[in-house]
Structures are given as structure tokens and as C-alpha cells.
C-alpha positions in Angstrom: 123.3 -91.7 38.7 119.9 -93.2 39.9 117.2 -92.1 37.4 113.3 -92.9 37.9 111.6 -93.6 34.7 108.7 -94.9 33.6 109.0 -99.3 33.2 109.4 -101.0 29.2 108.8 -104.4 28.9 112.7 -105.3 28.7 112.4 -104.2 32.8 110.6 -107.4 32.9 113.3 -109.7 34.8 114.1 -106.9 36.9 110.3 -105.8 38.2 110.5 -110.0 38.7 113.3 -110.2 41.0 111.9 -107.4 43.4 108.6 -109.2 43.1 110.6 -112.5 44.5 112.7 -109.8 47.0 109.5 -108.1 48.9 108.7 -111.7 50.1 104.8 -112.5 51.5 102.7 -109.4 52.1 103.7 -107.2 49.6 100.3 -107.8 47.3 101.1 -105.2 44.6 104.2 -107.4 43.4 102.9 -111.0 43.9 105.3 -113.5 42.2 103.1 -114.4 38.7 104.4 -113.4 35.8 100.9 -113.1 33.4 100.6 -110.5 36.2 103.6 -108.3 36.2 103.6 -108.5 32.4 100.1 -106.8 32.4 101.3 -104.3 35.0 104.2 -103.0 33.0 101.8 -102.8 29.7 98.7 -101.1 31.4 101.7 -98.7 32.7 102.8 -98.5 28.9 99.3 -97.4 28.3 99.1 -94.8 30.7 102.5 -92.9 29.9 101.4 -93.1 26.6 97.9 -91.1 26.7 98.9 -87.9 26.2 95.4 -86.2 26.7 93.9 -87.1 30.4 91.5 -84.6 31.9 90.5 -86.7 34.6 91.8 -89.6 36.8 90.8 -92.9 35.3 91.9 -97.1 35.3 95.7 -95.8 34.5 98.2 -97.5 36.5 101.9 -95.8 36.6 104.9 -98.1 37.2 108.3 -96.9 37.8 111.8 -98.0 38.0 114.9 -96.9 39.5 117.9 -97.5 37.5 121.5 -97.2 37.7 122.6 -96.0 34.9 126.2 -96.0 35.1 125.6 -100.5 35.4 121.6 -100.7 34.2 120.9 -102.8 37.2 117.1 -101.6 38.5 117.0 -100.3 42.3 113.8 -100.5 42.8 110.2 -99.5 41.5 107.6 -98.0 42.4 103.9 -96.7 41.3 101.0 -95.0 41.4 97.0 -95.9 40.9 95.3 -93.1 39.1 91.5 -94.4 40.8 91.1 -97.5 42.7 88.2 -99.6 43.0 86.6 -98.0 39.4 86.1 -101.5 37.8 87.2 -104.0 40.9 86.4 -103.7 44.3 88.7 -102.1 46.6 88.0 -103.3 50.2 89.2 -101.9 53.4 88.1 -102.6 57.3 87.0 -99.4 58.6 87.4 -99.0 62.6 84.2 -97.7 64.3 82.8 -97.5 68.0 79.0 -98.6 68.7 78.0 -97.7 72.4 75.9 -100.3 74.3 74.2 -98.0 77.4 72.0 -98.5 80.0 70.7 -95.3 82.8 68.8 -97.3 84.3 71.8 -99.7 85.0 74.5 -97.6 84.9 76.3 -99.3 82.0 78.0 -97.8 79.5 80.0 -99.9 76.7 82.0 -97.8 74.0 83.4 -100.8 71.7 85.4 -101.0 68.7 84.2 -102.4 65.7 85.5 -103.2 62.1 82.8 -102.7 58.8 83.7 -103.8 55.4 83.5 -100.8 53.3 84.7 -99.7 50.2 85.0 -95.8 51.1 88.3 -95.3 49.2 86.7 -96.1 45.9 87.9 -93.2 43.1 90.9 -91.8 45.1 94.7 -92.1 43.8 97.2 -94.7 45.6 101.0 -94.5 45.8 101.8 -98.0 45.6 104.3 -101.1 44.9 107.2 -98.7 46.4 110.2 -101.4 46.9 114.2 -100.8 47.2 116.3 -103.8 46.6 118.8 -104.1 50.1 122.2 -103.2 47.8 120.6 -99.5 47.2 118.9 -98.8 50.4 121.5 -95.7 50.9 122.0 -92.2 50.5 118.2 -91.5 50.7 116.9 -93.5 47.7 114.0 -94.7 49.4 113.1 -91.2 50.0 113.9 -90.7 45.8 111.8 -93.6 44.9 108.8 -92.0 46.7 109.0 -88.3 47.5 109.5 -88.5 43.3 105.8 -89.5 42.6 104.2 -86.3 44.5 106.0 -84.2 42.2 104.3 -86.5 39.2 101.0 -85.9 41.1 102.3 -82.1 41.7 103.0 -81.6 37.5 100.3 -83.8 36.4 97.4 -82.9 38.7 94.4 -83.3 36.1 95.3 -87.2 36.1 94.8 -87.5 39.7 92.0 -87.8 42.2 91.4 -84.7 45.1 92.8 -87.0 47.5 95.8 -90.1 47.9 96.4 -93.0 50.0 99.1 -95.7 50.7 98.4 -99.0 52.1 101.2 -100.0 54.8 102.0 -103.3 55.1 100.7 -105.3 58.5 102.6 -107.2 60.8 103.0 -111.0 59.1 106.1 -113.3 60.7 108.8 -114.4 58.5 106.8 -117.6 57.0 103.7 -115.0 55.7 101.2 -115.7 58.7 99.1 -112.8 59.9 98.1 -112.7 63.1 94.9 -110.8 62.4 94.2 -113.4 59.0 94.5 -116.2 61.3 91.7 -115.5 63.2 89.3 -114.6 59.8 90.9 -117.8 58.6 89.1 -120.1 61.6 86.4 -118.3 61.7 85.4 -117.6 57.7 87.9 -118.6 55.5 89.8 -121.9 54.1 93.2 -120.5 52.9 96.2 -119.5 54.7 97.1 -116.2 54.2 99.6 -116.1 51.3 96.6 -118.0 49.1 94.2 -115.5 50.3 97.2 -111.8 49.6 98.3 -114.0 46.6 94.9 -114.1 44.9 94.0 -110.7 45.6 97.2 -109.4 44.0 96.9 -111.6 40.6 92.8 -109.6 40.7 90.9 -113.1 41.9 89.1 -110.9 44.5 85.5 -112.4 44.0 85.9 -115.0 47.3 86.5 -111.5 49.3 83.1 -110.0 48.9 81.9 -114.1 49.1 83.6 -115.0 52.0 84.2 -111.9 54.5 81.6 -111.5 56.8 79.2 -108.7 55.9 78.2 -107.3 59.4 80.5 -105.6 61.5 82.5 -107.4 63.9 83.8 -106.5 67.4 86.8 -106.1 68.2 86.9 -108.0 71.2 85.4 -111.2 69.3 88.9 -111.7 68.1 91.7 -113.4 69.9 94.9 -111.0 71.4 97.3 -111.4 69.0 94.8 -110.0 66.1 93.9 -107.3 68.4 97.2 -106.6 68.9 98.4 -105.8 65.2 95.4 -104.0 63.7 96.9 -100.5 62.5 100.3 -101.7 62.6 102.7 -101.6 60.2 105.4 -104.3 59.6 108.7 -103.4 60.6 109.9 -103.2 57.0 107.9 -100.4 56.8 108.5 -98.1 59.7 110.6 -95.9 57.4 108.1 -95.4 54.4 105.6 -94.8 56.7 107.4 -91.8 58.9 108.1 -90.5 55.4 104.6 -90.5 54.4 103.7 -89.2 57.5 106.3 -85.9 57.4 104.7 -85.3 54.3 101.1 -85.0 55.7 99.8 -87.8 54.9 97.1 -89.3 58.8 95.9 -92.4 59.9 91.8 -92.2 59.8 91.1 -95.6 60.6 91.1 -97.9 57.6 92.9 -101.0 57.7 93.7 -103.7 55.3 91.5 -106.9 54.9 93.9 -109.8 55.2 96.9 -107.9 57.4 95.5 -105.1 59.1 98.3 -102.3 58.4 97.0 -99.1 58.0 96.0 -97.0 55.4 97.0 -93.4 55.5 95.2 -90.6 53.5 95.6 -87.4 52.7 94.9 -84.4 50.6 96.9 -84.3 47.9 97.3 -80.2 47.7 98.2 -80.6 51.2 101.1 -83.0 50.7 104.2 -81.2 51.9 106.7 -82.3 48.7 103.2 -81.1 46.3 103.3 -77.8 48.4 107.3 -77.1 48.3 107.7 -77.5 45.2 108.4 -75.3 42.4 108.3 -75.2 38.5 111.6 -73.4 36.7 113.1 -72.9 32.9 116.1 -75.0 32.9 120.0 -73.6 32.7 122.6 -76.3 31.8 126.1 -75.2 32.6 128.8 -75.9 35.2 127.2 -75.8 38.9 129.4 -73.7 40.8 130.5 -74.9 44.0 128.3 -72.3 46.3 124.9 -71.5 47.0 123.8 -74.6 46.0 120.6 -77.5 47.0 120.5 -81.0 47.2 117.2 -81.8 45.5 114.3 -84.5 44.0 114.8 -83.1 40.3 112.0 -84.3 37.4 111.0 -83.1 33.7 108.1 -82.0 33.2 106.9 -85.2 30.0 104.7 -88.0 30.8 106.3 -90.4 28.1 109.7 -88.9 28.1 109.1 -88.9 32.5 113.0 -88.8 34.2 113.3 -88.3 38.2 116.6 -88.3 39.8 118.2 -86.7 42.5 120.6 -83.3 41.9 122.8 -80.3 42.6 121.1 -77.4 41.3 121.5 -73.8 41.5 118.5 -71.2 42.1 117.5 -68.4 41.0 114.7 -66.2 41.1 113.5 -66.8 37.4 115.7 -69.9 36.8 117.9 -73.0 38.3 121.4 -74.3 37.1 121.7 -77.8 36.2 124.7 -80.0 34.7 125.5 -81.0 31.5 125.9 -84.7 33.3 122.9 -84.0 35.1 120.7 -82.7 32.0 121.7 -85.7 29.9 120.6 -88.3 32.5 117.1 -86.4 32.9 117.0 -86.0 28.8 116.7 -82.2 29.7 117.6 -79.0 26.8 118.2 -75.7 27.7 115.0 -73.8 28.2 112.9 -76.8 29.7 110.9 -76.6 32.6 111.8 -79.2 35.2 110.2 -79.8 38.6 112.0 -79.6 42.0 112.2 -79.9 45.8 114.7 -80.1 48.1 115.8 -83.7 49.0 
């Protein structure tokens, strides 16, 4: 079975070969190891407070294991509050209109703003599958998983979520859209520039980027072309996030320019659909049955998996096989939604 928990230190080789895996781009997983040790201990931290009213600097980090070989899948995470202590930058897309009565001109044109509008919000982040597991609906496990931790754990979340979609780089790392802020501002290619940001050197951002808006139209076609659009990669995380409510507003990323998609996180359809049940273990019989994201309901002890259940009005029916795996006893209370 492919269980979701939360990531221990001895994950360390494994979190390292996805980082090496997602190749350029993917700035939640850059290849440094100081780094990804001090993600899977602030994660440590986090599962660990048992007493959070209110969202704050925790991190979550998640792995998908098989545990019939203990090879990982995948990982993925959660920010609790971006930007609290270090800056979290985004372009946002605007219009300014340049008109004239008198000589009949009128000029709506696009502009990108440096803001930092997404500060305090939650982020569902660092989602990756390794290519072996990327099958029988993982990737939708690894992901849809989290909005039932958001769902159970609400009081350690912001109002509202986002997810950063990687932009459109070619296979060597170069970004269309960086290249031109490269001529223009910077002096690093664009790996340097997403590789510094992801180890948290993000001082030369607010010291380099230019400050006043830009127009659109000041940059050459091929950046034009790729702002707001995702890297082919991603086309499948993002329809998912999109079926589950999550909108485009706008907000691109800095160095790329994939999109950002928001949403409220009551709204999100897997939050919304799912329900809360007293656990049954015993044989599932072969009818009236559902295919579903199955998690307990412990931030330490946190499991996630997918399962055949049975429901009932006051109850569900769950495996002996499938209670061990998700360290569930009779008369827990597990979280669900159909897969």
C-alpha cells in the first residue's frame, strides 16, 4: 500500500533523490542538502506542536511510501503562512489606461507590480511523484490528501491557500520570461537566480528587481508569450487544483512566470466533500462500497492512503490490512473523500 506520512530524518536520501528528479524550476526541492535537512526538521517541529491555534512559520513535509518495499514515491507539503519572516514575492498583472478625448486615443496596457499580497496565506507546495509511481491516481493521493489535513486541522491554517505552478523553462533551465529580467536587471542565469531563492538567499530579489511597474509590451515575445503558463509537467496538477476550486487572479511567479492559483480554503471541493466518521475494522464486503482518500485524524501519528471503505450513516468499514497501514483502532475517527 501507498501510505502518506509525515517525513523523519532517515527520509533524507529519498526527499534527495526527488530533489535531483524535479530537475531546474522546481524551487521548493533545490539540490542542497543543509537545505532539505532543515526542511525535514522544521517539518519535525511542526507535527510535533501539539497545541496551534493559529497558522504560524510551520512547514509540513510529506512522503509517500510503499510500504510493502519502503521505497518513497513522492512528497509533498504544505506552508502554514508564507512571507511571515522572509519575503514572499509575486508579479501581480494589472492594466493602466493611457487616454486622450481630445485625440481619440485610448490605450488599455498590461502591466506587472512587484507585490507581496500573498503574505500570511497557506501554500500547498513541493508536490512531486517519482516517474515509476505516476499510476493508479497517486498524484491525485499525494495532493487531494493535504486538503483533508487543512480540512481536520483548520485552526493551523490561514482563510485562504495558494499553489505556485511551475512556468514554462526548456530542458537546460532557461526561462524565457527570466531571460529578458536577466538583460535588463540581473547578472545570473536563471537556475543561480530559482537556486538561491530556494536555499532562502532572497535579499538580491528585493535589490535587484525593478521597483516600478513594468509594461508588458517592454518585453520581448517570447516572455510575453509564457507569462501565466504552466510548464507542461504540470498541466495535470494544475487541472486538479483547478476541479477543486482553486482560480487564476493574476499573480505570477518572479523568475518563471507560472501562475499562482488561490482560493478559499472552505471552498475547496475535497475540504467541502469530506466527512468525519468513528472507525469499523472488519472484512469489507464486496458491495456497496467507495474508492476513497482515507486519513486519521493525529498530527504526529498523521497516515493518508488510499481505500475501500464501507459507509454508513453513523459509521464506515475499513480493513484489518487497511487499519494497520493507517495505525487505526476500532472506534477512531478517520477522515475521508471519495478518490
Amino acid at each position: 500500500m501507498l501510505v502518506v506520512r509525515p517525513i523523519t530524518p532517515q527520509d533524507y536520501a529519498a526527499l534527495y533523490t526527488c530533489a535531483v528528479e524535479s530537475g531546474y524550476g522546481f524551487t521548493s526541492l533545490p539540490v542542497d542538502e543543509s537545505l532539505l535537512r532543515r526542511r525535514i526538521a522544521r517539518a519535525q517541529e511542526a507535527f510535533a506542536r501539539e497545541h496551534v491555534s493559529e497558522p504560524g512559520e510551520e512547514g509540513y513535509l510529506f512522503v509517500m511510501e510503499d510500504t510493502e518495499t519502503g521505497e518513497i514515491a513522492g512528497c509533498s507539503g504544505i506552508e502554514a503562512a508564507v512571507g511571515l519572516t522572509d519575503a514572499f514575492y509575486h508579479y501581480r498583472l494589472g492594466k493602466v489606461v493611457h487616454h486622450s478625448k481630445e485625440l481619440d486615443v485610448y490605450n488599455a496596457l498590461e502591466t506587472l507590480t512587484l507585490c507581496n499580497d500573498y503574505t500570511g496565506v497557506s501554500e500547498l507546495c513541493t508536490l512531486f511523484l517519482r516517474e515509476p509511481f505516476r499510476k493508479n491516481q497517486n498524484g491525485r493521493v499525494l495532493s487531494r490528501f493535504r486538503m483533508l489535513f487543512m480540512a481536520e486541522f483548520a485552526e493551523r491554517f490561514s482563510q485562504f491557500a495558494i499553489a505556485e505552478m511551475r512556468g514554462i523553462s526548456d530542458e537546460n533551465g532557461a526561462s524565457p520570461f527570466w531571460g529578458w529580467l536577466e538583460k535588463h536587471f540581473f547578472n545570473m542565469d536563471f537556475n543561480q537566480a530559482d537556486y538561491l531563492t530556494g536555499i532562502g538567499e532572497k535579499a538580491f530579489v528585493a535589490e535587484l528587481m525593478p521597483q516600478f511597474p513594468l509594461y508588458v509590451k517592454m518585453l520581448e515575445p517570447e516572455a510575453q508569450a509564457v507569462i501565466g503558463k504552466v510548464h507542461d509537467n504540470t498541466r495535470p496538477a494544475l487541472r486538479m487544483l483547478e476541479n477543486e476550486g482553486f482560480r487564476f487572479r493574476g499573480y505570477i511567479d518572479i523568475f518563471d512566470a507560472g501562475p499562482t492559483v488561490e482560493v478559499e480554503v472552505a471552498n475547496i471541493k475535497s475540504v467541502r466533500a469530506s466527512q468525519r466518521k468513528p472507525v469499523r475494522i472488519a472484512d469489507v464486503p464486496p458491495d456497496n462500497t467507495a474508492d476513497v482518500i482515507l486519513c486519521s485524524t493525529r498530527v504526529a501519528d498523521f497516515r493518508a492512503g488510499r481505500a475501500t471503505i464501507q459507509e454508513h450513516p453513523d459509521h464506515i468499514v475499513i480493513s484489518p490490512e487497511t487499519a494497520d497501514q493507517l495505525r487505526l483502532q476500532d472506534g477512531d475517527h478517520a477522515r475521508f473523500v471519495a478518490l
